[in-house]
C-alpha positions in Angstrom: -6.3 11.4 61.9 -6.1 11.3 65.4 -3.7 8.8 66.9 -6.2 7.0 69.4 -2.7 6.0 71.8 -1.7 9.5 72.1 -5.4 10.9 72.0 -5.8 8.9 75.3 -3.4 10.7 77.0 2.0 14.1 75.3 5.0 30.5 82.7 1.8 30.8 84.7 0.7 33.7 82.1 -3.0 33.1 80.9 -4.4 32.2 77.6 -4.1 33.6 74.7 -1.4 35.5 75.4 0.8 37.2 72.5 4.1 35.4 71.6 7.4 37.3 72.0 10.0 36.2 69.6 13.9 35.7 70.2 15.2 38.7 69.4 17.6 36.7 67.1 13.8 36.1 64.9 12.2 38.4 63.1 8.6 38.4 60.9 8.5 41.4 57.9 5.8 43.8 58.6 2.9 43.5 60.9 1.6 40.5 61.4 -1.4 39.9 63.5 -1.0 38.9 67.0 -0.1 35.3 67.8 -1.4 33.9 70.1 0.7 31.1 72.0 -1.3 27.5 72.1 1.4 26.0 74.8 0.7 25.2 78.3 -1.0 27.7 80.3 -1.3 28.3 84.2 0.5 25.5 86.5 -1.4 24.2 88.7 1.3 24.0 91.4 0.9 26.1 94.5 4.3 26.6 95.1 6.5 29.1 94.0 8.5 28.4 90.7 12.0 27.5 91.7 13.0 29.0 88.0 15.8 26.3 86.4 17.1 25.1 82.8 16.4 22.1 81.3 18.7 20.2 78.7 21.5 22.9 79.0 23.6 19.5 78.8 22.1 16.4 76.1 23.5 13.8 79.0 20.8 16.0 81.6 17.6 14.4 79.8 17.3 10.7 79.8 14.1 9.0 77.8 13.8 4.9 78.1 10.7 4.2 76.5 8.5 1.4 78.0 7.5 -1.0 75.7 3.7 -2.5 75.5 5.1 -5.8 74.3 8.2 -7.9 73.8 9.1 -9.3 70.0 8.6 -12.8 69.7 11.2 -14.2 67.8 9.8 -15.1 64.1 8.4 -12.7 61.3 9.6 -10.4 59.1 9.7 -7.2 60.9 13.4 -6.7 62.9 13.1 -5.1 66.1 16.0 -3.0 67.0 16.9 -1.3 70.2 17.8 1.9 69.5 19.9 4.4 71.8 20.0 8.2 70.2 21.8 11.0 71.5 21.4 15.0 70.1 19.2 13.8 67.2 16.1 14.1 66.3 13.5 12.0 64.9 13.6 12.5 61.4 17.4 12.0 61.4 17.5 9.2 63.5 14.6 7.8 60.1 16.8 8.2 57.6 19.8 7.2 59.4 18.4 3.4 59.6 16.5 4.0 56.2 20.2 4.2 54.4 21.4 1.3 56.8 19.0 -1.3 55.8 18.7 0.1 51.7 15.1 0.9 52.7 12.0 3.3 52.4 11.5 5.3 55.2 7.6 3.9 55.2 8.7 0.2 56.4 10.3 1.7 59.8 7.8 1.3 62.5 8.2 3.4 65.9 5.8 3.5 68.7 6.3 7.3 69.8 8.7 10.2 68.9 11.6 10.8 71.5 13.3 14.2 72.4 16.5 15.5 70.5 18.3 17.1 73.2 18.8 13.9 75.1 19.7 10.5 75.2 17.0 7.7 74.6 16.2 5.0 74.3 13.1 3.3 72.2 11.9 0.1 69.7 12.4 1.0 65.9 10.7 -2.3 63.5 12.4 -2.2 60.3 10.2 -4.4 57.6 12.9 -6.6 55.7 10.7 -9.6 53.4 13.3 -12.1 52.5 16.4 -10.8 53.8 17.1 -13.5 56.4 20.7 -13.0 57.4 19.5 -9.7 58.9 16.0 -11.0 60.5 18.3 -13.0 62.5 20.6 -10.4 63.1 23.4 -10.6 60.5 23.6 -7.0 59.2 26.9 -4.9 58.9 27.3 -2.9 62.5 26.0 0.9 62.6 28.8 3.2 62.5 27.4 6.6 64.1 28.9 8.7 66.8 25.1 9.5 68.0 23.1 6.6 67.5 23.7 3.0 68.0 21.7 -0.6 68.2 21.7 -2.0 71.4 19.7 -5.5 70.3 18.0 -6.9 67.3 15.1 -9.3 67.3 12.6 -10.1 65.1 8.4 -10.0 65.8 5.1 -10.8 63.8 3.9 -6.9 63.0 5.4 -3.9 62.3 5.9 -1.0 65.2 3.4 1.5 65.2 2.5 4.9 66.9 1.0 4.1 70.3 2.6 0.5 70.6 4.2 1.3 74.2 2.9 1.6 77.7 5.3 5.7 78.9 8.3 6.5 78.9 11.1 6.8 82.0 12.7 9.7 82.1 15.9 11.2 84.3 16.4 15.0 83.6 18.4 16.9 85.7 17.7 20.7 85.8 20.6 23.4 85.7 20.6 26.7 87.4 19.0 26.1 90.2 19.7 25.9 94.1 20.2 22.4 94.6 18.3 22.6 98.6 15.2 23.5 96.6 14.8 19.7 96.8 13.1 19.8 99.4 9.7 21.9 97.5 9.8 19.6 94.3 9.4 16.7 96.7 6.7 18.2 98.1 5.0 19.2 95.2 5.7 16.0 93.6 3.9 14.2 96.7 1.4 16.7 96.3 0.7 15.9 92.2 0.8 12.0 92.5 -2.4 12.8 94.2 -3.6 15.5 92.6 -2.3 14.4 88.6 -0.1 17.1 86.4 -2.4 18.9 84.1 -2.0 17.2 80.7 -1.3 20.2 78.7 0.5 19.3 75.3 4.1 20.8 75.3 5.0 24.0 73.2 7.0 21.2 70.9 3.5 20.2 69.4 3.2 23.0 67.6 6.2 23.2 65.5 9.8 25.4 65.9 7.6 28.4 64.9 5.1 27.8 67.3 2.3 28.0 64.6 1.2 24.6 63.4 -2.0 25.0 64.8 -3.0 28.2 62.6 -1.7 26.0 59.5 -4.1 23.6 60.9 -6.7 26.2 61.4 -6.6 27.4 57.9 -6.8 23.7 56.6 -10.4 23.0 58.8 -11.6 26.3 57.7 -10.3 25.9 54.1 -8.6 29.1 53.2 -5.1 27.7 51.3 -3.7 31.1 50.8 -3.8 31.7 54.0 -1.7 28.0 54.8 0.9 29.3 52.2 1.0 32.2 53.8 1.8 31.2 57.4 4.1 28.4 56.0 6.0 30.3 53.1 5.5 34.1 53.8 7.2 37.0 55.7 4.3 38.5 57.4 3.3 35.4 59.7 4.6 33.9 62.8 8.2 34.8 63.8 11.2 32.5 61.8 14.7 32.5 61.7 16.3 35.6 60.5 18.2 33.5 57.3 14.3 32.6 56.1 13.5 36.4 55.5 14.7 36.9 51.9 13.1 33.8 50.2 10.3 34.6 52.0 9.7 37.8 50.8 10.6 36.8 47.3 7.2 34.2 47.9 5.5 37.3 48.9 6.6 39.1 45.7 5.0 35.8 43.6 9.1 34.7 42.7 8.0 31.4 43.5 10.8 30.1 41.8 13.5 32.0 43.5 11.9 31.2 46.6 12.2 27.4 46.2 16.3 28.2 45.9 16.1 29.3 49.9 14.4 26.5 51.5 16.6 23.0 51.9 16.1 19.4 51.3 14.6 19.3 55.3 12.3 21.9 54.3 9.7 19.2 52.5 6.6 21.1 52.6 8.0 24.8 51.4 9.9 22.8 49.0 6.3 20.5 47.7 4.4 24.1 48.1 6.7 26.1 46.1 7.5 23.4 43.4 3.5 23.1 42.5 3.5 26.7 42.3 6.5 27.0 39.9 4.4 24.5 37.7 1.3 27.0 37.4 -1.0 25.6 40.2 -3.7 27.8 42.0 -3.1 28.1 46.1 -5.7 25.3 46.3 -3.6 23.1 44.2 -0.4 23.8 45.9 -2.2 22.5 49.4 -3.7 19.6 47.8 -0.1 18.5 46.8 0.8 18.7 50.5 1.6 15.4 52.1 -2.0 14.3 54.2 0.3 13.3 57.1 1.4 16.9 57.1 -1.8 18.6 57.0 -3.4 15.9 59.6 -0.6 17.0 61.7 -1.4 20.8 61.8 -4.9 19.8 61.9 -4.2 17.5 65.5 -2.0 20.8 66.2 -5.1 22.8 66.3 -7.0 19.9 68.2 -4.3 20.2 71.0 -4.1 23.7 70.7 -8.3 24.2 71.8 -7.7 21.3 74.3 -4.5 23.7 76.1 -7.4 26.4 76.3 -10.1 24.3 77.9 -7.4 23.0 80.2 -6.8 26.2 80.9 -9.6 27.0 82.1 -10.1 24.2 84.4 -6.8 24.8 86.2 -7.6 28.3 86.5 -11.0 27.3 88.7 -9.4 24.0 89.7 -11.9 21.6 87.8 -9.6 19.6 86.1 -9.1 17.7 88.9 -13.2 17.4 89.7 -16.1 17.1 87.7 -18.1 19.9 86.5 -22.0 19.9 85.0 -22.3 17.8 81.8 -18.6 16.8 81.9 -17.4 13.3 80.0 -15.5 11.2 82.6 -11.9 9.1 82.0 -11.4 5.8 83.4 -7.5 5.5 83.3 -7.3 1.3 83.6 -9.3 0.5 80.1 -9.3 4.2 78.5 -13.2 4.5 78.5 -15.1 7.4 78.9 -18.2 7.1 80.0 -21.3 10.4 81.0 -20.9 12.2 84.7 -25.0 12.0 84.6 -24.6 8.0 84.3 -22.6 7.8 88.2 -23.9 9.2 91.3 -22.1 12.5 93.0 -20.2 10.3 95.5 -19.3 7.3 93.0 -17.7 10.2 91.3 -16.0 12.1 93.8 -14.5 8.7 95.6 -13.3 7.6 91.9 -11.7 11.0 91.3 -10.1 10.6 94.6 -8.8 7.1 93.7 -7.2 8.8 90.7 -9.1 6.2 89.0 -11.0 8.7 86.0 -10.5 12.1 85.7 -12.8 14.7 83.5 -11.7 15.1 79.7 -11.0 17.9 77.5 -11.8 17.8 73.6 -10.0 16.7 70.5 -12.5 18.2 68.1 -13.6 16.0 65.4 -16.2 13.6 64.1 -17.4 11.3 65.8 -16.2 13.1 69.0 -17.9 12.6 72.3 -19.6 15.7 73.0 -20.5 16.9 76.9 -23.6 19.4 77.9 -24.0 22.0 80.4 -21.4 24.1 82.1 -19.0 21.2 80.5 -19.4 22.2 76.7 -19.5 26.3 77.6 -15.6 26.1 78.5 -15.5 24.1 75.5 -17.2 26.1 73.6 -15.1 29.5 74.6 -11.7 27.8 73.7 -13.0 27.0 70.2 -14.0 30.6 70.0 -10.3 31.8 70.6 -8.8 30.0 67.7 -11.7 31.3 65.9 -13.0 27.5 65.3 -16.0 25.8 65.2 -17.5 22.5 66.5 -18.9 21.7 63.3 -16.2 23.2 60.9 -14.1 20.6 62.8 -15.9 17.8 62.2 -16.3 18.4 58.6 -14.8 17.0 55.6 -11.9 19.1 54.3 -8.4 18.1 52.6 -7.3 16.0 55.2 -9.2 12.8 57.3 -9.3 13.2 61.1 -11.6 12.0 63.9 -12.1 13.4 67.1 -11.4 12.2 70.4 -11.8 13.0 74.4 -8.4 13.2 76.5 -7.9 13.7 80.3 -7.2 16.9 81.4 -4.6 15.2 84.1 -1.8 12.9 83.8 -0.8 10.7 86.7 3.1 9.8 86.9 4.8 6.8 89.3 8.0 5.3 90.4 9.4 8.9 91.2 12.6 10.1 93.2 14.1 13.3 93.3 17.7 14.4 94.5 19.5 17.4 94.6 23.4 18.1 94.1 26.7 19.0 92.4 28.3 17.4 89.9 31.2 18.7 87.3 28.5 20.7 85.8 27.1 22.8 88.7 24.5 22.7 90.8 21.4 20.7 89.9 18.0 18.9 91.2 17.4 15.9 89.3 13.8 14.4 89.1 13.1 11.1 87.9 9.8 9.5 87.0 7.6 7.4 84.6 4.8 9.0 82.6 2.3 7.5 80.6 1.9 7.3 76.4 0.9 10.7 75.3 2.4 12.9 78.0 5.0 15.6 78.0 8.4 15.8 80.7 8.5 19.2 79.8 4.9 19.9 81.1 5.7 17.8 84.4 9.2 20.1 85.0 7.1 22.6 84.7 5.0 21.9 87.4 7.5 21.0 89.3 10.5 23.9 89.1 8.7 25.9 86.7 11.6 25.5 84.3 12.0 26.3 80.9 13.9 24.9 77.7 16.0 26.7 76.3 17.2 27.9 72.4 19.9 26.8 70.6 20.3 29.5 67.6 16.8 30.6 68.1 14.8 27.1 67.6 13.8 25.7 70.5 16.1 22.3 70.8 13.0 20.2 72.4 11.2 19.8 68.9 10.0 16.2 69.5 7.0 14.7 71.7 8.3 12.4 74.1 
C-alpha cells in the first residue's frame, strides 16, 4: 500500500503532545486526548526566528523535477501543468472535464501544495483521440490553472515518477537581517541532513488520519465511523457539528444531508448505513485507496515518533546498535552489523547512507538491539503493534524502511522588502518524498497558517 518512491524518502514540543484546536473548531463532549503525529523537536541549534509561510499564494513556488522526459509517441499526453491556489483534487477534475475523461486515466507523479504556485507533469490516457495526442485540443480556460506544453509518451504518469521538487518560498513576518542565521543553519544542515519528519499535511485537515488508520489495522469499524462521522473525536469545523451529532443520534439519513459532494467517504459511509449495513459493512464499502491512506498515515505517524526520538539524542544522524542503514544513490538498505564502525561513520559523514526509521508492514525490514527498542516505544504510543501491522485486514499494505534525514542542494537564501513587507526568502531542491514545510521549519521555525480554521497546506509536496 506503501508507495515505494515516497517510502524512500515527504514547534520544538515533544511527542505525544495533546492538540489544541482553533478556537474557531470545536469537538461535542469529551473526547479523549489527541495526540499530534506531526513533526516533533527541530534539530536546529539555533534559535527559531518565528515567521509565516504562504500568507501570500505567489510566496511558495513548487517546480517539480521530473525523472524523465516524454518521448514523443504513445497514447498517454503529457501536459505541463502550472496551478495556483488549488489543490489537488480540483486541479483532477478540472482536466477530467477538459478531456471528457475518468479521473482514473490521469497520471501524476506526486501531489503539489495548494497555497502556491506549481508547477508538475499530469499524463492524461486518450486511446484513439489523435488530434489531441498531438496537441489539438480546445485551450483551458481557468483563471488558476493553465497548460504550459503538451507532449505525448509510451506510459502513463504515476506516483513516484520524479526525481524532487524546487521550491522558492518566501517567509512573512520576519526580520529580514535574520538572513544571516538561516544561512548558517542551512550550511550547517547540508552537512548534517533535515530530519525527514512527514509534514502535519499527511495527516488530513483534522489532523487524525492516522487514528482512522489505526482503527483499520486493529479492526474496530465503529470506531473509524466514529472518528470520521461523529462529534466526540478529533476537533472539525464548527458548521460539521449538527450532522454529526445527528450520526451520533443513529439519523444516519439526516446526517448524509450535511456532508457535500467533496465529502466522499462521509457521504459512501453514511449512504451504506441508510441501506441497513452493520459498521463493518459501512467500512468495507470505503474506497481501499482511502483506507490504505489512513493506514500509511499511521505508518508515518509511528515513523515521526521514532524520529523523534533520534533527534532528541541526536542519532538520526549516526548509527545506533542494530540499526538498518540507507544508501541514498541506489535506495538500498543494507544491516549496520554487515560494515565496520569506521566504514560507517566515514559513509555517514559523506552523507552517503543515513540510519532508517520504520514503515510498519509486511515484509518490512526489521532492526535488533537498541535500534528496534525506540522502535518499539513509538508503536506503543499509538497503541500499535508490530505484528497487528503486518497483518491482513481491510486494506493491502506492505512495509518499508525510510531515512530518518533528508539532504537538500542547489540552495540560496536572501533577505528583503518587497510591496508586501519584510521577508527572507529560501530557495532549494529537495528530494521525492520530502516536505518544504519540515525544511522551513528547521530553518526559521515557521509555521503555516489557517484560512477559516483548515490548515491551507493540505497537500504533500
Amino acid at each position: 500500500m506503501t508507495d515505494a518512491a515516497s517510502s524512500n524518502l515527504e514547534t520544538t514540543s515533544e511527542l505525544p503532545q495533546t492538540v489544541v484546536p482553533d478556537a474557531a473548531w470545536v469537538t461535542d463532549g469529551t473526547p479523549e486526548e489527541q495526540r499530534d503525529a506531526g513533526p516533533g523537536r527541530r534539530a536546529s541549534l539555533e534559535a527559531p526566528l518565528g515567521g509565516t509561510l504562504k500568507a501570500r499564494v505567489e510566496d511558495f513556488l513548487v517546480d517539480e523535477i521530473p525523472s524523465y522526459d516524454p518521448v514523443g509517441e504513445g497514447e498517454p499526453l503529457y501536459l505541463g501543468v502550472q496551478k495556483s491556489d488549488m489543490p489537488h483534487g480540483e486541479m483532477m477534475a478540472v482536466i477530467a472535464r477538459h478531456f471528457k475523461v475518468d479521473e482514473s486515466v490521469i497520471g501524476f507523479a506526486g501531489m503539489k501544495d495548494r497555497v502556491a504556485i506549481t508547477r508538475q507533469s499530469i499524463s492524461v490516457h486518450l486511446p484513439g483521440r489523435t488530434a489531441e495526442l498531438n496537441g489539438a485540443f480546445p485551450p483551458l480556460e481557468h483563471t488558476r490553472m493553465q497548460f504550459l506544453w503538451a507532449k505525448r509518451h509510451l506510459n502513463k504518469l504515476r506516483r513516484g515518477h520524479l526525481k524532487g521538487n524546487r521550491f522558492s518560498i518566501r517567509v512573512r513576518g520576519v526580520d529580514p537581517l535574520g538572513v544571516r542565521q538561516v544561512y548558517r543553519s542551512m550550511q550547517s544542515l547540508e552537512k548534517l541532513g533535515v530530519p525527514a519528519y512527514f509534514g502535519e499535511q499527511r495527516f488530513g485537515y483534522r489532523r487524525n488520519n492516522h487514528l482512522c488508520g489505526l482503527a483499520v489495522v486493529t479492526a474496530q469499524p465503529k470506531a473509524l465511523l466514529d472518528e470520521l462521522l461523529g462529534a466526540k473525536g478529533s476537533p472539525f469545523p464548527p458548521r460539521q457539528l449538527p450532522f454529526r451529532r445527528l450520526y451520533d443520534e443513529g439519523n444516519f439519513a439526516s446526517a448524509l444531508e450535511g456532508w457535500g459532494r467533496n465529502d466522499r467517504s462521509e457521504r459512501i459511509a453514511l449512504q451504506a448505513l441508510v441501506r441497513g449495513r452493520d459498521t463493518a459493512g459501512a467500512v468495507r464499502a470505503l474506497p481501499d485507496y482511502m483506507k490504505s491512506f489512513w493506514v500509511s498515515a499511521l505508518q508515518s505517524a509511528i515513523f515521526n515518533v521514532t524520529l523523534d526520538a533520534r533527534v532528541r539524542d541526536g542519532s538520526y544522524a549516526r548509527c545506533v546498535t542494530g540499526d538498518i542503514l540507507f544508501k541514498h544513490d541506489s535506495g538500498a538498505c543494507f544491516l549496520a552489523s554487515d560494515a565496520s564502525l569506521d566504514e560507517i561513520v566515514e559513509r555517514m559523514s559523506a552523507a552517503e547512507i543515513s540510519p532508517t526509521g520504520p514503515l510498519h508492514g509486511r515484509g518490512m525490514l526489521a532492526p535488533t538491539a537498541r535500534a528496534a527498542e525506540l522502535e518499539g516505544e513509538a508503536l506503543a504510543v499509538w497503541g500499535a503493534t508490530a505484528e497487528g501491522m503486518s497483518a491482513p485486514c481491510a486494506t493491502e499494505f506492505t512495509g518499508a524502511r525510510r531515512p530518518l534525514r533528508v539532504f537538500f542542494s542547489n540552495w540560496e537564501v536572501e533577505g528583503g522588502v518587497d510591496l508586501h513587507g519584510a521577508f527572507i526568502r529560501c530557495a532549494f531542491d529537495l528530494p521525492k518524498g520530502a516536505f518544504a514545510t519540515v525544511m522551513m521549519r528547521e530553518l526559521l521555525g515557521a509555521t503555516v497558517p489557517s484560512v477559516e480554521g483548515r490548515p491551507i497546506d493540505s497537500e504533500q509536496s
